[in-house]
C-alpha positions as CSV (number, residue, x, y, z in Angstrom):
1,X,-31.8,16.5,45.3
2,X,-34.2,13.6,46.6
3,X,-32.5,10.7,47.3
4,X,-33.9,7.1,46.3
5,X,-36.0,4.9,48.5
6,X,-36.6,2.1,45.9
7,X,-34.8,1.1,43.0
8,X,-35.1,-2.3,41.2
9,X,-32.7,-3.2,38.9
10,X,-32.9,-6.5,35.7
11,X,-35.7,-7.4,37.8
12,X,-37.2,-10.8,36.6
13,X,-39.6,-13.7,37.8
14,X,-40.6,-16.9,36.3
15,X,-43.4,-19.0,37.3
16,X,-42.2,-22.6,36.0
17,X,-40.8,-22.1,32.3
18,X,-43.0,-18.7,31.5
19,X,-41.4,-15.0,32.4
20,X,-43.8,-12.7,34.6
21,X,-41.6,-10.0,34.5
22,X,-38.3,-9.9,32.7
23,X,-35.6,-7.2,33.2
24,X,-37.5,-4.4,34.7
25,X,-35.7,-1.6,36.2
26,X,-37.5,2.0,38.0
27,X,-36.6,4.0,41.0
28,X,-38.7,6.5,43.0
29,X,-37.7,9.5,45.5
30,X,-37.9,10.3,48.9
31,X,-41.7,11.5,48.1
32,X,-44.1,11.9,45.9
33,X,-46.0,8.6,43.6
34,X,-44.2,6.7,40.9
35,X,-47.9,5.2,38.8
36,X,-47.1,1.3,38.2
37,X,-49.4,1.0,35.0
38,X,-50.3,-2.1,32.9
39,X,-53.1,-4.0,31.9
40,X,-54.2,-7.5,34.3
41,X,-51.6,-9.8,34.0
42,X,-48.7,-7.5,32.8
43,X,-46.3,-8.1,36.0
44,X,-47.7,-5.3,37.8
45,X,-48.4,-7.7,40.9
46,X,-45.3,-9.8,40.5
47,X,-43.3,-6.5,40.8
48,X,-44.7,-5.2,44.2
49,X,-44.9,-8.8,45.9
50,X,-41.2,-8.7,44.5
51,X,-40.5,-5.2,46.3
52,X,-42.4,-5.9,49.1
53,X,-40.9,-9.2,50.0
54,X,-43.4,-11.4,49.5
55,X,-41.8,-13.2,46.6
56,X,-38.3,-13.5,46.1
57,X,-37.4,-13.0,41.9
58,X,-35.6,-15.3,40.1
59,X,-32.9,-12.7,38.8
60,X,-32.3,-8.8,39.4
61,X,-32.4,-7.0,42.7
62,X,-35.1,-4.9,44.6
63,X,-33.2,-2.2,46.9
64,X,-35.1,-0.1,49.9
65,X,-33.1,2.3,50.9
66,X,-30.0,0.8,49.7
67,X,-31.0,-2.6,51.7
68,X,-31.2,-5.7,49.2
69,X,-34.9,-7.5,50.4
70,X,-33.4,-10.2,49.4
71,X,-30.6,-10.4,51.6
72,X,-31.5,-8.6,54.5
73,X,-35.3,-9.0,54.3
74,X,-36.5,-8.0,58.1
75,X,-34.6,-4.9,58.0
76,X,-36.1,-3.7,54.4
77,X,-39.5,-4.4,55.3
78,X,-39.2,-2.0,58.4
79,X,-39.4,0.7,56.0
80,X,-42.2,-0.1,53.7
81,X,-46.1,-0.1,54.3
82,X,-48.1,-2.6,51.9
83,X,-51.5,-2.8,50.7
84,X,-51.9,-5.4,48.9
85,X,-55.6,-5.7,46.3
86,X,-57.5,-7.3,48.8
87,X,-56.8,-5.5,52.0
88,X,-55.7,-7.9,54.9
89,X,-58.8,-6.9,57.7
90,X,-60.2,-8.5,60.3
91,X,-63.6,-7.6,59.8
92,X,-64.8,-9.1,63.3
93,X,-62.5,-6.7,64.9
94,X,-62.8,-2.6,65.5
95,X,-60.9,-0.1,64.0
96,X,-58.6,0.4,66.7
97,X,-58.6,-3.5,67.9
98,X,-57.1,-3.9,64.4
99,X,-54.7,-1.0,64.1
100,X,-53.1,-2.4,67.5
101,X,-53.1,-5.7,66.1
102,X,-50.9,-4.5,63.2
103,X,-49.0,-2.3,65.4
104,X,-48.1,-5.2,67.3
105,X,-47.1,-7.4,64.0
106,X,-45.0,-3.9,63.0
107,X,-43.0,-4.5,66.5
108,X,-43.8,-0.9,67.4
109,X,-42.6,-0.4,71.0
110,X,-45.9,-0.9,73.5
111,X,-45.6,2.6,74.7
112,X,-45.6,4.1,71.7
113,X,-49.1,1.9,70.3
114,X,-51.6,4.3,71.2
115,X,-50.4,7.5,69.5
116,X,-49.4,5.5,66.4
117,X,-52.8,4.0,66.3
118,X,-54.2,8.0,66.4
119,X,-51.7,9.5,64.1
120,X,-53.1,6.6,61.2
121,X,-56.0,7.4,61.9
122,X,-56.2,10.7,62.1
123,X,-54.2,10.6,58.6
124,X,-56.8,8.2,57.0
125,X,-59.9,10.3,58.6
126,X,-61.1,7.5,60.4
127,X,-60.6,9.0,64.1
128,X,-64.8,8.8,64.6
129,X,-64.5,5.3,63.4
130,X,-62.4,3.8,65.9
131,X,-65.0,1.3,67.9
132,X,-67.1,0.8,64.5
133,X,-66.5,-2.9,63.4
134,X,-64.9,-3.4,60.2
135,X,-67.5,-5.2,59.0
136,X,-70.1,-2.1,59.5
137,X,-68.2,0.3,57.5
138,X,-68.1,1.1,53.8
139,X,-66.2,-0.2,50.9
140,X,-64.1,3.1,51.4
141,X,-64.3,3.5,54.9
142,X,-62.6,-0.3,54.7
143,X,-59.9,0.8,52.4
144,X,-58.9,3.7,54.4
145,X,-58.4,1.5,57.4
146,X,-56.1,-1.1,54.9
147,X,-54.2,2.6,54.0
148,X,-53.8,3.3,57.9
149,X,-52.1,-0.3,58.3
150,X,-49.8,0.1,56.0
151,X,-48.8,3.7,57.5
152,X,-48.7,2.5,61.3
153,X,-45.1,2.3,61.7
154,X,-44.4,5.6,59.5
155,X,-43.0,3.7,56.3
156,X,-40.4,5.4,54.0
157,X,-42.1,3.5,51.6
158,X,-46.0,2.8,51.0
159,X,-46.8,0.3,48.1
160,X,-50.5,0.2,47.3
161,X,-51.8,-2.3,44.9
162,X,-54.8,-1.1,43.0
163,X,-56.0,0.9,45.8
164,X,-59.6,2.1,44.5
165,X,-60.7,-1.2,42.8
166,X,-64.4,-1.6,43.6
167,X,-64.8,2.1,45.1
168,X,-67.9,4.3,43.6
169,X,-66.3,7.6,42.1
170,X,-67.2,9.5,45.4
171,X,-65.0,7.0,47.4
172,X,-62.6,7.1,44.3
173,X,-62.4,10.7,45.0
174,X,-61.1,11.1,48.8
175,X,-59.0,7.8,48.6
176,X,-56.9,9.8,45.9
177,X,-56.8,12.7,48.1
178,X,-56.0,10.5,50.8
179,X,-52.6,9.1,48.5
180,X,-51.8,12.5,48.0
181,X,-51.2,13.7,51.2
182,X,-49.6,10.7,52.7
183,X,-46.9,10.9,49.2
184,X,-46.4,14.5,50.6
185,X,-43.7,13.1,53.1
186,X,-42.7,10.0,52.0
187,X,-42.5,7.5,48.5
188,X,-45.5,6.2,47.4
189,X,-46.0,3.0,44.8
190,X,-49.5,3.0,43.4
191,X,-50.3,-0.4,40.8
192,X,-53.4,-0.2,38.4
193,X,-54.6,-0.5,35.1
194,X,-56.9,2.1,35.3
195,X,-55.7,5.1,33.2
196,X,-57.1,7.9,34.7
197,X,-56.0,6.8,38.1
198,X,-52.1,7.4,37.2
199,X,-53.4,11.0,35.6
200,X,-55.0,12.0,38.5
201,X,-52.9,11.3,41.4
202,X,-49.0,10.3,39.7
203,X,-45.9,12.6,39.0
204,X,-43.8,9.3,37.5
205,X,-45.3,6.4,35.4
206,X,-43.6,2.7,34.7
207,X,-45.9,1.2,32.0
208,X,-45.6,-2.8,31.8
209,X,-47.1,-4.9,29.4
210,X,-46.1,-8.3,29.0
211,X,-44.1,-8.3,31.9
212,X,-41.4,-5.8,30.3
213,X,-41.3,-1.8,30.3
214,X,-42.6,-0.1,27.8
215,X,-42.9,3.3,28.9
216,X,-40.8,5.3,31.9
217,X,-41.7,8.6,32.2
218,X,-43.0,11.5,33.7
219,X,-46.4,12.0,33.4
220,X,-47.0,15.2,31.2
221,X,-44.4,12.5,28.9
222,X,-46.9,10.0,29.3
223,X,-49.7,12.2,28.1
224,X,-48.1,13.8,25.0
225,X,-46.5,10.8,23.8
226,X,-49.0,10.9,20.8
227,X,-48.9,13.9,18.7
228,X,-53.0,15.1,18.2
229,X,-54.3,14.8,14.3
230,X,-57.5,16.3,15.3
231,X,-58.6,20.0,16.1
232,X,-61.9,21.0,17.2
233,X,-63.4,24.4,15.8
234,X,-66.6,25.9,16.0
235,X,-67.7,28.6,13.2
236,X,-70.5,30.9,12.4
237,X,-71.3,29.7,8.8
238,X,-69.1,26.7,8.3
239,X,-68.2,24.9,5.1
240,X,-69.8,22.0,3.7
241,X,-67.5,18.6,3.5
242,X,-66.3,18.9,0.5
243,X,-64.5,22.0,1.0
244,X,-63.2,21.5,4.4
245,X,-61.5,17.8,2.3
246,X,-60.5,20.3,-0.5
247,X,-57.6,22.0,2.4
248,X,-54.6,20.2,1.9
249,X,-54.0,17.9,4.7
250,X,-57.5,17.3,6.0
251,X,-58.5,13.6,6.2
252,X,-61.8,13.6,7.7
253,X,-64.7,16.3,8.6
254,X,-66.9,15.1,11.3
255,X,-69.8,17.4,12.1
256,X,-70.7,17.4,16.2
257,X,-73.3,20.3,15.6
258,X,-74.0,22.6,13.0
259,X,-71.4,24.8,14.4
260,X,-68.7,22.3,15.6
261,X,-66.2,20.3,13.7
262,X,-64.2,17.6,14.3
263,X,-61.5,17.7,11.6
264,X,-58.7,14.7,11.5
265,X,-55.3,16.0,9.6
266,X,-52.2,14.4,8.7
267,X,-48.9,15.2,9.8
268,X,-49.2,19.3,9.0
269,X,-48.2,21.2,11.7
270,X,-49.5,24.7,10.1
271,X,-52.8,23.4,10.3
272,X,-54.5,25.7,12.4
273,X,-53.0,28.7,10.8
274,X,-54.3,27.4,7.7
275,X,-58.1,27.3,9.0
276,X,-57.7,30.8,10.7
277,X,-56.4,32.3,7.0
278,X,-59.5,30.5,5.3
279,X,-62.1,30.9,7.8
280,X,-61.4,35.1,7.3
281,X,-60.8,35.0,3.5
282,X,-63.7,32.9,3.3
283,X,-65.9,34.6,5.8
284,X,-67.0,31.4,7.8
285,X,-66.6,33.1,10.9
286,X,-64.5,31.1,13.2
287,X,-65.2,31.3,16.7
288,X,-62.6,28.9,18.2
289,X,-60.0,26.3,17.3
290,X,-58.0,23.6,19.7
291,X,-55.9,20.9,19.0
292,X,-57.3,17.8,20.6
293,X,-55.3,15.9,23.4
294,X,-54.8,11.9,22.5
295,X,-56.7,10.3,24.9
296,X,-55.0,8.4,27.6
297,X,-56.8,4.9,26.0
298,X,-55.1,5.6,23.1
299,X,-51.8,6.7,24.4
300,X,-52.1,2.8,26.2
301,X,-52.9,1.0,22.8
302,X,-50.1,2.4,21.2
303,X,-47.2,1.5,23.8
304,X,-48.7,-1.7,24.6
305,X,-47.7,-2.4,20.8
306,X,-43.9,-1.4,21.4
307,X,-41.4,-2.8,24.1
308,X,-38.6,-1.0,25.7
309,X,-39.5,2.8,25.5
310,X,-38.0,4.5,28.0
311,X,-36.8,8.1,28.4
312,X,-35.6,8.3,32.5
């Protein structure tokens, strides 16, 4: 069993009278990425400055590796990497002038710099970077280098605060692939409100809206939270509207084609047996039926409605 890196527990943070946060609690393993979802301005960033030492709460406790930040926060911050939105470069430097800068601020022993510097790097696939200015290299190219920082000193824990805002989808692409593979061998954080970002790259999800969980789950959870009331089905010589409104659960008909149907139910869970026994007796010629998924937007209006789900 993988042992915790992070936990925090009754976390909460007040900026003068109002509550950023209030009495959130999540742990993560050893590896793999815990998703820190919520729209801007849900506590997301109060949360990981709170972890990563940068703030200190007003209540609760952030524990890495069973060190309290709070109380001992030189020795918990040895074991984390941080990224935070705006990456921290120097963009008059080089790649490797600045990855020796921060190997420097990460008190890695001198002798042990230069292969440091080349194992981020070669992680980040920026090796044939090394003497390009920072300023000269893409928005991607720049974010890998802010990944490699926060890696120098071989974290237990890597906290990355919405680490493909501003990327095009191509850039989007290999920085996710990039988070993979460094989550293969240690914990990874990973803030944003983008949906499809937690789907695509996390195996846990915190949801926070309004600075309190609302969801705490895995992912496949997070995704089937909604039950579908739609199926798709495409037939040879469908029924007109009225007929398909005539079957005893069906709410709407919505034609995409000729040949394809979107039809909205109620709660009927024989539904698509139903359509398979009419489409034969009635000769419409079915050619295929499929529930329809909620989509992850929805899945996000609905919790951001209700407080304090949580299934861990």
């Amino acid at each position: 069993m993988k042992e915790s890196i992070a936990k925090v527990q009754n976390l909460s943070h007040r900026y003068s009278k109002d509550w950023a946060i209030k009495d959130i609690n999540f742990e993560i393993k050893s590896r793999g990425i815990l998703g820190l979802l919520g729209s801007n301005g849900a506590g997301k960033s109060t949360t990981m400055n709170i972890l990563c030492g940068v703030i200190n709460q007003t209540e609760g406790f952030a524990l890495i590796d069973g060190i309290d930040i709070r109380k001992k926060p030189v020795e918990a911050k040895k074991l984390i990497g941080f990224l935070p939105q705006k990456a921290p470069l120097h963009f008059e430097l080089t790649v490797d002038e600045y990855l020796i800068h921060c190997a420097h601020l990460r008190s890695i022993p001198s002798k042990e710099i230069k292969s440091a510097v080349a194992v981020a790097k070669e992680k980040c696939g920026i090796t044939h970077f090394s003497k390009r200015v920072l300023k000269n290299l893409s928005g991607g190219y720049q974010q890998r280098v802010g990944i490699a920082q926060a890696i120098i000193h071989n974290p237990k824990l890597v906290v990355l605060d919405e680490p493909t805002n501003g990327l095009d989808p191509n850039q989007i692409t290999e920085v996710r692939r990039l988070i993979k593979n460094i989550a293969e061998d240690r914990a990874v954080i990973l803030s944003t409100h983008i949906l499809s970002e937690v789907q695509a790259t996390c195996d846990t999800i915190v949801m926070i809206e309004h600075g309190e969980t609302v969801f705490q789950d895995s992912m496949e959870a997070f995704n089937n939270y909604i039950k579908p009331n739609t199926v798709l089905v495409s037939m040879e010589t469908p029924p007109n509207k009225e007929e398909f409104l005539n079957i005893d659960g069906i709410t709407n008909v919505e034609y995409i084609t000729k040949n394809n149907i979107r039809l909205t139910f109620s709660e009927r869970p024989e539904i698509t047996k139903t359509i398979i026994q009419l489409s034969l007796e009635k000769a419409w010629g079915l050619l295929e039926i499929q529930l329809e998924k909620s989509s992850l937007d929805a899945i996000f209006a609905q919790l951001s409605k209700k407080k304090n789900y949580t299934n861990a």
